[in-house]
N, C-alpha and C positions, 0 to 999 in steps of 0.2 A: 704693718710696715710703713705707711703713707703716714702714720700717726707721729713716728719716731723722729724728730730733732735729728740723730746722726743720719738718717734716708734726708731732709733735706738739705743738710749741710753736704753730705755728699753729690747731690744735683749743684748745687753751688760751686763745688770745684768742678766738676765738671765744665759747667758753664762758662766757669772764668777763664779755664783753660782754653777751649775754643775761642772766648771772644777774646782772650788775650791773643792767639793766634792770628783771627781775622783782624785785630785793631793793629801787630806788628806786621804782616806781612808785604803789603809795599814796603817798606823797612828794610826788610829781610834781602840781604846779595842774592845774588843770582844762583851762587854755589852755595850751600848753606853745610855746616860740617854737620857731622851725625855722629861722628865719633874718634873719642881720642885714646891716646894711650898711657901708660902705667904716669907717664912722667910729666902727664896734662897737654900734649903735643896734638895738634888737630892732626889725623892720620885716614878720617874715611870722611870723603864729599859727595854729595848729590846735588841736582842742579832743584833749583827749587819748582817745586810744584805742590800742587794742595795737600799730595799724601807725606809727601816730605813734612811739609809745614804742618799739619797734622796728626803726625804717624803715633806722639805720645797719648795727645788727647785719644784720638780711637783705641786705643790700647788700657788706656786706662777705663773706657768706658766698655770696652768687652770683658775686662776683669773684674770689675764691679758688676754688671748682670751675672757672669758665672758665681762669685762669690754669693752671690743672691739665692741663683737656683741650684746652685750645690748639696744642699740642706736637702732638698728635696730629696735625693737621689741617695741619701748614707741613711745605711740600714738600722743606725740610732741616730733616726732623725730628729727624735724626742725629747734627747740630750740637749740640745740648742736652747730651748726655750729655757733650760738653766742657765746658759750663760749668755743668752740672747742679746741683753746688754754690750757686754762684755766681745763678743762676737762685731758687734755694730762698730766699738770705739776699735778695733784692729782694722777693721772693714776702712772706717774713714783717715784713721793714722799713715796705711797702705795707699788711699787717693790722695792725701794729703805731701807726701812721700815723689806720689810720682807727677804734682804738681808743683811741687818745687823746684824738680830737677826739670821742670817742660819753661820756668820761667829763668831758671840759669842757661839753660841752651838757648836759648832768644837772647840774654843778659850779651852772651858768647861770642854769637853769630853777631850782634850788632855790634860789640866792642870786643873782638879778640884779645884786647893786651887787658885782660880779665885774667889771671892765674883761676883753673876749676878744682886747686887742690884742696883748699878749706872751703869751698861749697859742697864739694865733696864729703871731707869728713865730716861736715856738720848737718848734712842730707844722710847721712847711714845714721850717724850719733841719736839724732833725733829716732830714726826709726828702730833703733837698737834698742833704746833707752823706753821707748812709749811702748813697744810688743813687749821687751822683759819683764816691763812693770804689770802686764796684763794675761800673760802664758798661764801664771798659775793658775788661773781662774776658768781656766778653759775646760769643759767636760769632756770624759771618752767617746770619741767618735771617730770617723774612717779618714777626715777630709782634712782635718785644722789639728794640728801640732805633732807632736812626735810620735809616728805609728810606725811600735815595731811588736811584734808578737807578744812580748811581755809589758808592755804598756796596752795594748788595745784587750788582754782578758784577763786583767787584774787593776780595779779601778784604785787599790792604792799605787801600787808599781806607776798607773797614767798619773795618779796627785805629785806623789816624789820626786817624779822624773821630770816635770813642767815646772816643780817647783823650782830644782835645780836649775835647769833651762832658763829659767826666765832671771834668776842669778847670776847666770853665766853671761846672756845677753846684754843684762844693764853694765856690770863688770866691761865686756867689751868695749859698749860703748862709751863708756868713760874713758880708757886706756885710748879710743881713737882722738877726745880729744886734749888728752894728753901728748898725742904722738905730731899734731898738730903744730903743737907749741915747742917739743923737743927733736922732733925727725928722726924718730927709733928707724931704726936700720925696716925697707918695707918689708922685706924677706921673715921677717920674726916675726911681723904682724899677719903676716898670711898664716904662719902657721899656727899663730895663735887663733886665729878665726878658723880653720881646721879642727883643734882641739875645741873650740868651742859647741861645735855643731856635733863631733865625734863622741865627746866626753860622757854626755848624757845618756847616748844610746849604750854605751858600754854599763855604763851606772843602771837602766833601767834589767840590763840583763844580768851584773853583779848583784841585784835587789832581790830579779826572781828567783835565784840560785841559794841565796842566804836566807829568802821566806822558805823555800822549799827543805832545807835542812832544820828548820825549826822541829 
């Protein structure tokens, strides 16, 4: 693990994230927002304090050790070393992900007349775009991609069904920034990311039903 280029690039974001924290925090108002809504409107405040100014960096570094020792703990835990690679680059796209949005919300909190609508789509885009392109590649296992009873005990049904998956996900992300540039009604886009996630799982169980009438 300590050998891997993605383990250290991942200590990196990490790091940047806290010391970008500790380097804005005088900076930082007294009420710092935490959260906005559908239409980019700051709607939840806290008063600042270390966990506040904080709260994504620890968050992202509790998710990164579990993603770590996760492996451990699935019953093909064996599978990983096949696409242990591959496992690394979603591992650091996912820190990379939630370090972006740690330095829009600082970007936020010191200039509010910042619009978070295309940091937004272009913070999913990227992560939609970088896991799609890497799903397929992912082996059967209990912990990482789509586990539903006909993907976890037929390793083609898990190939097919990531395959798709991961078509569906770059797909999406293109469409969001598309919708950037055109402001598709939001309502259609939620549903579209609905069928996105739903489609596959229906696909992996129209797969088992059509091997099984073979």
């Amino acid at each position: 693990m300590f050998k891997s280029k993605h383990f250290w690039i991942q200590i990196v974001l990490i790091m940047l994230m806290f010391g970008a924290g500790w380097y804005f925090y005088d900076r930082l108002p007294e009420v710092i927002t935490i959260h906005r809504n559908i239409n980019g409107i700051a709607d939840g405040f806290q008063n600042k304090s270390f966990l506040t100014a904080f709260l994504i960096p620890i968050i992202t570094l509790v998710i990164l050790v579990a993603m770590k020792v996760i492996p451990c703990f699935d019953p093909r835990k064996e599978k990983y070393q096949q696409f242990q690679s591959t496992y690394e680059i979603i591992q650091t796209v996912i820190l990379a992900i939630f370090a972006y949005f740690y330095g829009v919300s600082i970007l936020l909190n010191l200039d509010p007349s910042w619009s978070i609508t295309s940091f937004a789509l272009f913070g999913i885009w990227m992560m939609l775009v970088c896991i799609g392109n890497y799903l397929p590649k992912v082996k059967r296992n209990y912990f990482v991609g789509i586990k539903t009873p006909w993907t976890l005990h037929d390793e083609e049904n898990w190939n097919k069904t990531h395959r798709l998956w991961g078509i569906c996900y770059f797909l999406l992300g293109i469409s969001l920034i598309i919708n950037a540039y055109f402001q598709f009604l939001l309502v259609g886009h939620l549903i579209l990311m609905f069928v996105v996630l739903i489609f596959p799982m229906l696909y992996s169980y129209w797969f088992s039903v059509q091997k099984k009438r073979k």
